[in-house]
C-alpha positions in Angstrom: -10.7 -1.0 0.2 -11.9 1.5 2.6 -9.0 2.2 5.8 -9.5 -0.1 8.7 -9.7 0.2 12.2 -6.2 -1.3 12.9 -3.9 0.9 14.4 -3.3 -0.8 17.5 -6.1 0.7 18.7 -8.8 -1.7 18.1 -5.2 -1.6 -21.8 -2.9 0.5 -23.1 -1.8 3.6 -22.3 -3.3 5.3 -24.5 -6.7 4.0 -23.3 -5.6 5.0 -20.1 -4.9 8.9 -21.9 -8.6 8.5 -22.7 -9.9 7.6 -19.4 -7.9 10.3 -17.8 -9.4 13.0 -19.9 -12.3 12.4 -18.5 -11.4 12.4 -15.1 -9.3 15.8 -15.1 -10.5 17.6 -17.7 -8.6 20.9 -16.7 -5.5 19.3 -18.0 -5.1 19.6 -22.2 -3.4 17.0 -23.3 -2.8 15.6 -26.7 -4.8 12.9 -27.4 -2.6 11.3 -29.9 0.8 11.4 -27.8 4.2 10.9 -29.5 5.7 7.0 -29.1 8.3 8.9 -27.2 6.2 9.9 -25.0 3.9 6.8 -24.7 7.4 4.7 -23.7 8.2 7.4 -21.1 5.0 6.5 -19.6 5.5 3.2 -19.8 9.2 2.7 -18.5 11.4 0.0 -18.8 11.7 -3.1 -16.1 14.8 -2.6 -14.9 14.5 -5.5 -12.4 11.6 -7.8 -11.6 8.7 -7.0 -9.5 8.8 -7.6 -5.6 6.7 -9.5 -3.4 5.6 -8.8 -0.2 3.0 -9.6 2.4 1.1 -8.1 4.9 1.2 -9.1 8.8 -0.7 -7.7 11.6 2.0 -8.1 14.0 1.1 -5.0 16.2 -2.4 -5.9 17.3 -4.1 -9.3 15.7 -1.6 -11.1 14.7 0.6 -10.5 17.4 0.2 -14.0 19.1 1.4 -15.8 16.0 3.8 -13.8 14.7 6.8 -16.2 14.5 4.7 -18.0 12.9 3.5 -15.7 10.0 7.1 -14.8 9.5 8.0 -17.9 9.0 5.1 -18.5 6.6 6.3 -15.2 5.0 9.5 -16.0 4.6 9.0 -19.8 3.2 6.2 -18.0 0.4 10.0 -16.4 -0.9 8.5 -13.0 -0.4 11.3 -10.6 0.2 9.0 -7.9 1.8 6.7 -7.8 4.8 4.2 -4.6 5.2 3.3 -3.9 9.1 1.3 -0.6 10.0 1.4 0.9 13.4 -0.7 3.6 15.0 1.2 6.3 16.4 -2.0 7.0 18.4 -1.0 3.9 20.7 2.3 4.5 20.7 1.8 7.7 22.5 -1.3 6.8 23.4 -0.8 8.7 26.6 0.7 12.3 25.3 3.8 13.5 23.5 6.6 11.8 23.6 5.5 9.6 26.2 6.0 6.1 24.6 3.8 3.0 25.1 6.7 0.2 26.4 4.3 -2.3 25.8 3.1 -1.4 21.7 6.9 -0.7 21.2 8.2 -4.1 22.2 5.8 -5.5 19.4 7.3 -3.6 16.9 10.7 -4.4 18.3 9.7 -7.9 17.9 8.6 -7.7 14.7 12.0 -5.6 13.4 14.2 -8.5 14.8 11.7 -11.2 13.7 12.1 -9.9 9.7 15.6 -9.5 9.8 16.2 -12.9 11.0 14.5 -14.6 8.4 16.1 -11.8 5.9 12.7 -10.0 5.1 12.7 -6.5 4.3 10.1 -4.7 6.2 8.1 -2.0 5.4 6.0 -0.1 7.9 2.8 2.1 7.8 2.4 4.7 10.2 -0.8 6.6 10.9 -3.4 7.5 13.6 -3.6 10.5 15.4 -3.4 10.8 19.1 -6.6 12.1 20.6 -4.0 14.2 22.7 -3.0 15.7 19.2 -6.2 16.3 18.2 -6.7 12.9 16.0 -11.0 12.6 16.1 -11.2 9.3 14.3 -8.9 6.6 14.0 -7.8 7.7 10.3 -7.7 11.8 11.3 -5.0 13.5 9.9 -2.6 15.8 12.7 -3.9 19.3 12.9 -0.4 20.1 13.5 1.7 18.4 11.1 4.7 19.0 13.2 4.0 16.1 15.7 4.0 13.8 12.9 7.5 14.7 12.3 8.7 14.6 15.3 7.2 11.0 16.0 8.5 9.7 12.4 11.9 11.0 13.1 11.6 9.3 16.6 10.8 6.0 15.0 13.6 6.1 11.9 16.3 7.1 13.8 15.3 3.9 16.3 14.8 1.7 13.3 17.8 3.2 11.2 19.3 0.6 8.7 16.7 -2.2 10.3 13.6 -0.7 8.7 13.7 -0.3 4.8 11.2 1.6 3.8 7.8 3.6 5.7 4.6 4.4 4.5 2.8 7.9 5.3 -0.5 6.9 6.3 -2.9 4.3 5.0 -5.8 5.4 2.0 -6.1 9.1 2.8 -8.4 9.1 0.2 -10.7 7.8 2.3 -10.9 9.6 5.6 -14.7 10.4 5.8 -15.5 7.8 3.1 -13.6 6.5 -0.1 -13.0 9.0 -2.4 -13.7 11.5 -0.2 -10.5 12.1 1.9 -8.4 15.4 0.8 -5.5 15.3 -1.3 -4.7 18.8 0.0 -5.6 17.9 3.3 -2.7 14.9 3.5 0.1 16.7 1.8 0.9 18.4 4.9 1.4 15.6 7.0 3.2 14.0 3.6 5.8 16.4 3.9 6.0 16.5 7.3 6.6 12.2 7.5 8.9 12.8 4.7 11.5 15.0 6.7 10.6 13.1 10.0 12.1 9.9 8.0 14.8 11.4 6.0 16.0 13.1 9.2 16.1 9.8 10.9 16.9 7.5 8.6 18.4 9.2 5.3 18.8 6.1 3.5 14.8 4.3 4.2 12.7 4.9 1.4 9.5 7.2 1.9 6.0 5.6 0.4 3.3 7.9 -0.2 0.2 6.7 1.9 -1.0 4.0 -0.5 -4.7 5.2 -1.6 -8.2 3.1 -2.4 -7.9 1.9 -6.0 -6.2 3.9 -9.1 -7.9 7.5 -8.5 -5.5 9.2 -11.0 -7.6 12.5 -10.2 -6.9 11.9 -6.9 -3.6 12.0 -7.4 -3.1 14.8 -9.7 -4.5 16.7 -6.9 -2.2 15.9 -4.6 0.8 16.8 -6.8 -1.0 20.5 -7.5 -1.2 20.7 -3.3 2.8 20.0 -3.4 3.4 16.2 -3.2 6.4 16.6 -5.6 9.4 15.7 -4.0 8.3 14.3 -0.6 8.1 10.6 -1.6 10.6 8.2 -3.0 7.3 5.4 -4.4 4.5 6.4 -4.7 1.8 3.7 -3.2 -1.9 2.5 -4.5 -4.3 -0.5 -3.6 -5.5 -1.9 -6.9 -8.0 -3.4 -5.3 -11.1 -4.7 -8.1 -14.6 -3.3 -8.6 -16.5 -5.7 -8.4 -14.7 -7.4 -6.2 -15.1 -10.9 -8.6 -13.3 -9.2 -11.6 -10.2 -10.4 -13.0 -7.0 -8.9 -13.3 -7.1 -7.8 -17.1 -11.0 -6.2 -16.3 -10.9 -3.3 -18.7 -10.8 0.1 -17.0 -13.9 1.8 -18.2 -14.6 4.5 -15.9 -13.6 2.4 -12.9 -10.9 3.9 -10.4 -10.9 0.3 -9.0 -9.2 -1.9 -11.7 -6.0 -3.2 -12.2 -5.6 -1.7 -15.7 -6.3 1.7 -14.9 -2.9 1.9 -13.5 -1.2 3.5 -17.1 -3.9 6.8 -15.7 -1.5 7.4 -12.4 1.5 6.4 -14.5 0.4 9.1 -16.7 0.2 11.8 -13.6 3.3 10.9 -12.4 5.5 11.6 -15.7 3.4 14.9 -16.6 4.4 15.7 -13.1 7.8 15.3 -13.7 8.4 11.6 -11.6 9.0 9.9 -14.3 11.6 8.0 -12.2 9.6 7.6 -9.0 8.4 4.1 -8.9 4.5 2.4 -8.1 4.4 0.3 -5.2 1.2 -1.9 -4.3 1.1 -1.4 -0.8 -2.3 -3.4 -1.0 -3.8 -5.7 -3.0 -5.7 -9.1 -3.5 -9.2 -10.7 -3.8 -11.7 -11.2 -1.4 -12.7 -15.2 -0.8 -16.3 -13.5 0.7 -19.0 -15.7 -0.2 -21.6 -13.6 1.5 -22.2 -10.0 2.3 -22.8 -6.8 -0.1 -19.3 -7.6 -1.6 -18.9 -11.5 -2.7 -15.5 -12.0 -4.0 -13.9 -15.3 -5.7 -13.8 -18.9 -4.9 -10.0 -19.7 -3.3 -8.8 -21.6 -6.6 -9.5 -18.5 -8.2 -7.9 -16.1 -5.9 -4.6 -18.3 -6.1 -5.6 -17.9 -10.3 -6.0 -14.5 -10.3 -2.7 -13.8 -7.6 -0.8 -15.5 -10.5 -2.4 -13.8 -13.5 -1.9 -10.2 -11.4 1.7 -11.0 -10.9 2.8 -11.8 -14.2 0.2 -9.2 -15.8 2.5 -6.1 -13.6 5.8 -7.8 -14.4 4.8 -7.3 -18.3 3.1 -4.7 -18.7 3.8 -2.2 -16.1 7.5 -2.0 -15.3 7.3 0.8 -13.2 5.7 -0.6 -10.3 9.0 -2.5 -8.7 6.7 -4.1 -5.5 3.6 -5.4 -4.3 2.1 -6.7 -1.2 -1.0 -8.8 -0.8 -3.1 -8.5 1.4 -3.1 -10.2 3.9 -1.4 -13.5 5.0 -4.3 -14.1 7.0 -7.7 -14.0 7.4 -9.8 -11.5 10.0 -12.8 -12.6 11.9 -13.8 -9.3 13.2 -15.1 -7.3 10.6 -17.5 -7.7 7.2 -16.8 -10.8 5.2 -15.5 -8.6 2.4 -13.0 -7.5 4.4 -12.3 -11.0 6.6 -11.3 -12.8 3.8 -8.2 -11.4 2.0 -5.8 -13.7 3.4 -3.5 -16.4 2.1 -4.3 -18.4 5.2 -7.5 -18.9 7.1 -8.1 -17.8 10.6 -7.0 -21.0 11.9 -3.4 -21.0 9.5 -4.4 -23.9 7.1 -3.6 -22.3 3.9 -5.3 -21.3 0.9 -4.4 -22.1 -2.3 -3.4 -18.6 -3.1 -0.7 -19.6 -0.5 1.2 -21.7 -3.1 0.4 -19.3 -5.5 2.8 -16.8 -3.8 4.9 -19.2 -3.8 5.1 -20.2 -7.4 4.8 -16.5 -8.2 7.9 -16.1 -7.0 9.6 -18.7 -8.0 8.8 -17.0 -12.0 9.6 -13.8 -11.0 13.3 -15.3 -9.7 13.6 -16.4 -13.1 12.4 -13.0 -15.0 
């Protein structure tokens, strides 16, 4: 899914070998890896997966956000993903703080605690005052992003768990397009901003569109290694009808071309750095360039992704659909993700959540 305007401001692994072979063909590897190796890549479960969901508490949502948490909370979801645009938070220049933008994310920091969600927020945007062009522009001077992310983690300390650097840098200037070498910067610079503020939240790697294990092989060679404790993608499906099990062909946007990234990761030496799914879910579009699924199969294929992960890729410890609810302000693609409709009757992917995890509880 290509980044949004919502900042505030407005089959196997060795298949997967295969696929990436062709995708970074620079990198010799052995085609017939050692079973060793192959259960490196693969990992063991060490717990089960984690749910979360996402809530646009700082600009669309923000006049039901009790209710979303609640709805978030009573799905059993442990985790709720915000994001927040640090280009109306200092919307007005550095270090001059927007009282009004803050209180929302105040409010949503006390909301998930008090209904024991964990919270996990994405922060991106540059200020036109720090030379941010576009909604999704990366800081020119990477600096300023440190200094806001510190600002915010030492605020948040122990209340947030986890932040995300940025939202689909792949795609700043169209999906794939966005530069790995380009983000690192501002990667490293979120990552010490955090750490500095918050030594014990964990740092997610801005979660990029689909499973673009080139992508992310280029990232590591620009210096990635080290500055994230998860490293996040959106698994989103190409079409946007296919199943969860779709095989991965040459597709960057399937499901099961996951084992590809997993593969990065361990030749890059993160072996123990974990996958999160900061995105994912299917459209219920029934019109537009990009018709999705009917809802009983969205809530079908939210049950078939969950337990699909939880068996066959242990290293990815969490995942957040998106979103609880549906947008009316944008393409019917992207308008139709949610769990709930505009108006907050639910789907049936709703009690699919739900259920989901309920089985996961018992994994």
């Amino acid at each position: 899914m290509s980044t949004r305007t919502r900042w505030g401001v407005g089959a196997t692994a060795l298949v997967a070998v295969v696929a990436l072979f062709a995708i970074t063909a620079a990198r010799v590897q052995d085609p017939n890896p050692e079973p060793a190796v192959m259960a490196l890549e693969r990992g063991e479960r060490q717990e089960s997966l984690q749910l979360g969901v996402t809530v646009f508490s700082m600009w669309r949502d923000w006049e039901f956000l009790d209710e979303l948490l609640d709805r978030a909370r009573d799905s059993g979801s442990p985790w709720l993903r915000v994001d927040m645009g640090w280009c109306t938070l200092e919307e007005r220049g550095r270090g001059v703080v927007s009282e009004w933008y803050q209180s929302r994310l105040d409010a949503t920091v006390a909301g998930a605690a008090a209904r024991g969600l964990q919270l996990l927020v994405a922060v991106g945007c540059t200020p036109t005052w720090a030379g941010g062009t576009s909604y999704d522009s990366l800081p020119p001077d990477p600096s300023e992003y440190e200094r806001v992310t510190r600002y915010l983690a030492e605020r948040y300390r122990g209340q947030v768990a986890a932040w995300e650097i940025w939202n689909e840098p792949d795609c700043i200037g169209g999906c794939p397009d966005g530069s790995p070498e380009e983000f690192v910067p501002t990667l490293q610079a979120g990552y010490r901003g955090i750490k500095a503020g918050d030594p014990d939240a964990t740092v997610v790697s801005g979660g990029i569109s689909g499973t673009n294990a080139d992508w992310i092989a280029r990232m590591y060679a620009a210096g990635a290694r080290g500055y994230f404790d998860a490293l996040a993608v959106h698994p989103y499906q190409n079409p946007a009808d296919a199943p969860p099990d779709a095989p991965p062909t040459e597709r960057i946007y399937r499901l099961t071309s996951l084992p590809s990234v997993r593969h990065v990761m361990v030749e890059n030496g993160d072996a123990d750095v974990p996958i999160w799914f900061t995105e994912f879910g299917w459209t219920t579009a029934d019109s537009g360039d990009r018709p999705g699924v009917d809802e009983p199969t969205q809530a079908a294929y939210l049950r078939q992704a969950v337990e699909q992960v939880q068996r066959d890729n242990p290293y990815v410890t969490h995942a957040f659909w998106f979103t609880m609810r549906d947008r009316d302000d944008w393409t019917p693609y992207e308008n139709e993700f949610g769990l709930l409709h505009v108006d907050g009757s639910e789907k049936p992917a709703y009690g699919a959540l739900g259920e989901a995890n309920a089985w996961l509880e018992e994994q």
